[in-house]
KENU-730073 format. One line per 5 residues: their letters; for each residue x, y, z of N, C-alpha, C. Coordinates in Angstrom, 1 decimal, padded with zeros to 4 digits. Each point is the difference from the previous one (the first is absolute). Layout:
! KENU-730073
a> X,Y,Z,X,Y,Z,X,Y,Z ~ ...
//
This chain:
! KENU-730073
xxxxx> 259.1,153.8,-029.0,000.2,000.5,001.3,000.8,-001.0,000.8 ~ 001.0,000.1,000.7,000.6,-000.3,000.9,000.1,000.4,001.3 ~ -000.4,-001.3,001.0,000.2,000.5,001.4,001.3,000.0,000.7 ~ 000.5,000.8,000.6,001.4,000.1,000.6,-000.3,-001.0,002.0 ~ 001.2,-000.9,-001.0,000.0,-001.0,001.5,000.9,000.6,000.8
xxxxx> -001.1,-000.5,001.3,000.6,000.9,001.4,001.1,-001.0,000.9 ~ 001.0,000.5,000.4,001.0,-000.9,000.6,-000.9,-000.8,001.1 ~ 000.3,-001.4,000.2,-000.7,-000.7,001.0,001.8,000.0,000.8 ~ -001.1,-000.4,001.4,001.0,000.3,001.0,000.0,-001.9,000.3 ~ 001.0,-000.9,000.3,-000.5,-001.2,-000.3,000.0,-000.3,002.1
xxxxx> -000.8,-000.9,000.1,-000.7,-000.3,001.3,001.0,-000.9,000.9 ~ 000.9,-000.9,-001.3,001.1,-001.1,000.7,001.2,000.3,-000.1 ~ 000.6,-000.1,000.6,002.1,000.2,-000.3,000.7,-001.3,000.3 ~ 000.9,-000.2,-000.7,000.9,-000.7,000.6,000.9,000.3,001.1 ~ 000.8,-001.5,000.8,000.5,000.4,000.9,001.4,001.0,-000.4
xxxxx> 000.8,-000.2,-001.3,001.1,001.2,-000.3,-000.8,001.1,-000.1 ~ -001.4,000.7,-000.7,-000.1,000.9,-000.1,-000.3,000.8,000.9 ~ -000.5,-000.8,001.3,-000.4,000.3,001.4,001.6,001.2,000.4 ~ 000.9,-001.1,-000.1,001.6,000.1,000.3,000.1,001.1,-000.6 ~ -000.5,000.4,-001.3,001.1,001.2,-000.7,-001.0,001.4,000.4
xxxxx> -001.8,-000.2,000.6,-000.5,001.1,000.3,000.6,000.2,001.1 ~ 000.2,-001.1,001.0,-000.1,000.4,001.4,001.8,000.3,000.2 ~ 000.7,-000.8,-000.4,001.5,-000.3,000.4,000.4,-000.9,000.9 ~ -001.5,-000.8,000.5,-000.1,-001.4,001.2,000.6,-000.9,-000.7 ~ 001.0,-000.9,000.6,000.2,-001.6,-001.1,-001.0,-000.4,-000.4
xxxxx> -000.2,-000.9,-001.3,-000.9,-000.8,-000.5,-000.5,-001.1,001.3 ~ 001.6,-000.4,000.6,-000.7,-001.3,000.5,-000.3,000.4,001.2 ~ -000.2,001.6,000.8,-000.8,000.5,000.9,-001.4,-000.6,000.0 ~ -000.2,000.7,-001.4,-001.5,-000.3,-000.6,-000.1,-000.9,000.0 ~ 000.8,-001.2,-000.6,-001.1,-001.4,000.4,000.5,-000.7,000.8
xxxxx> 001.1,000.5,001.4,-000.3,-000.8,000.9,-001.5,000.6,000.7 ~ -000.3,001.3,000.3,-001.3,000.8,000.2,-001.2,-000.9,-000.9 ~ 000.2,-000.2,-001.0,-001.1,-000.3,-000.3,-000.4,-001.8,000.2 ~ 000.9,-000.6,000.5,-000.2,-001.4,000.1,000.1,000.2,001.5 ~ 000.4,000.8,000.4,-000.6,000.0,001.3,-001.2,000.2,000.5
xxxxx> -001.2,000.8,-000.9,-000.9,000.5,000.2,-000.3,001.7,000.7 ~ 001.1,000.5,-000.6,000.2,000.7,000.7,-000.8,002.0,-001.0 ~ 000.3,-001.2,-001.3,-000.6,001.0,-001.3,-001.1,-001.2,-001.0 ~ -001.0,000.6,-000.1,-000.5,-000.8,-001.1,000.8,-000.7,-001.6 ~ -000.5,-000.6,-000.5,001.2,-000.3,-001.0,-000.8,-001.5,-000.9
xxxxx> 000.2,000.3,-001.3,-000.3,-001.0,-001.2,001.1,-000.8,-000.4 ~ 000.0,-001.1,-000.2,000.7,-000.6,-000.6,-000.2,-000.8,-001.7 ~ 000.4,001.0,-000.6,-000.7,-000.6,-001.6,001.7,-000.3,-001.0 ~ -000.4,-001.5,000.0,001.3,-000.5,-001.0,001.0,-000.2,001.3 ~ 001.4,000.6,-000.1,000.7,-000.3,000.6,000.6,001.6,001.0
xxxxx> -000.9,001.0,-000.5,000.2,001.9,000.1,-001.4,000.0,001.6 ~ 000.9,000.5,000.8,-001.1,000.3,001.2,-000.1,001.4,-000.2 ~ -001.5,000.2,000.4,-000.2,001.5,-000.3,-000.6,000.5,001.0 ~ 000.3,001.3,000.1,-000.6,000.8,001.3,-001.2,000.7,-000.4 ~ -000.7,001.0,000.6,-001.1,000.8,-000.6,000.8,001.3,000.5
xxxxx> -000.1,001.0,-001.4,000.8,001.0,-000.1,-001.0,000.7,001.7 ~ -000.7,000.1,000.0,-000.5,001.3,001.6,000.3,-001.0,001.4 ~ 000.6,-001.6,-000.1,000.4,000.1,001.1,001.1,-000.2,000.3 ~ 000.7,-000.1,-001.0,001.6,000.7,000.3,000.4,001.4,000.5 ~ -001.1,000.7,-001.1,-000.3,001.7,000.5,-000.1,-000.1,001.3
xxxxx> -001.1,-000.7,001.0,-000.1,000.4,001.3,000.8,-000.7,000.7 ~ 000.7,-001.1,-000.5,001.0,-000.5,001.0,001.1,001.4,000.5 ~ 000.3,000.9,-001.2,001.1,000.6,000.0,-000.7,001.0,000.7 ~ -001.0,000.6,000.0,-000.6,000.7,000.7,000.0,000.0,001.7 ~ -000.4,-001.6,000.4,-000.3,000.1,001.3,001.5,000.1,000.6
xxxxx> 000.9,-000.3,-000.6,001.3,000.4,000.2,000.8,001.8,000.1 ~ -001.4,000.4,-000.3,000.6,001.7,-000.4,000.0,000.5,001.6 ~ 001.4,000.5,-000.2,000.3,000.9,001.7,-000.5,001.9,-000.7 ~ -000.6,000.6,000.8,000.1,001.6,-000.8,001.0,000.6,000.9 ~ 000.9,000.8,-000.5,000.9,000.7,000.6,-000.6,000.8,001.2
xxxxx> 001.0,000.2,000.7,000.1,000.7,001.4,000.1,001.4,000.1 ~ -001.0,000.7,000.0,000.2,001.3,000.0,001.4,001.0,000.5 ~ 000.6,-000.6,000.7,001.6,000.6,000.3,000.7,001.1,-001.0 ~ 000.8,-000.6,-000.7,000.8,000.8,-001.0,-000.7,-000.1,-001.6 ~ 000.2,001.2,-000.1,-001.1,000.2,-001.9,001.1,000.3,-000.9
xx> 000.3,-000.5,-001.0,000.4,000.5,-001.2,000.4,000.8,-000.3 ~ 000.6,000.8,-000.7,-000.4,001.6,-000.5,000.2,-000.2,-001.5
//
């Protein structure tokens, strides 16, 4: 019997991979995060963010459209 492994979603990102989810520069992210501005690890010589607070960085940044003109 074999158990089928389930994709883990990983908890840390680097600052390029930050760059390629979000399209922010890298060195957004770590001037933000040596600023204190984002939490952030530093392991080896690779600073890492936590993938849900880059999520809500980009979040608290979300404008929702203006009801005015719709699509069709």
């Amino acid at each position: 019997m074999t158990k089928e492994a389930k994709p883990v979603e990983r908890e840390w990102i680097g600052v390029d991979e930050a760059q390629t989810l979000t399209g922010r520069s890298k060195w957004s992210w770590r001037r933000d995060a040596y600023e204190g501005r984002i939490g952030s690890s530093k392991v080896g010589r690779r600073l890492l963010l936590r993938l849900k607070d880059v999520r809500q960085t980009m979040d608290a940044g979300y404008r929702p459209a203006l009801g005015g003109s719709q699509a069709q």
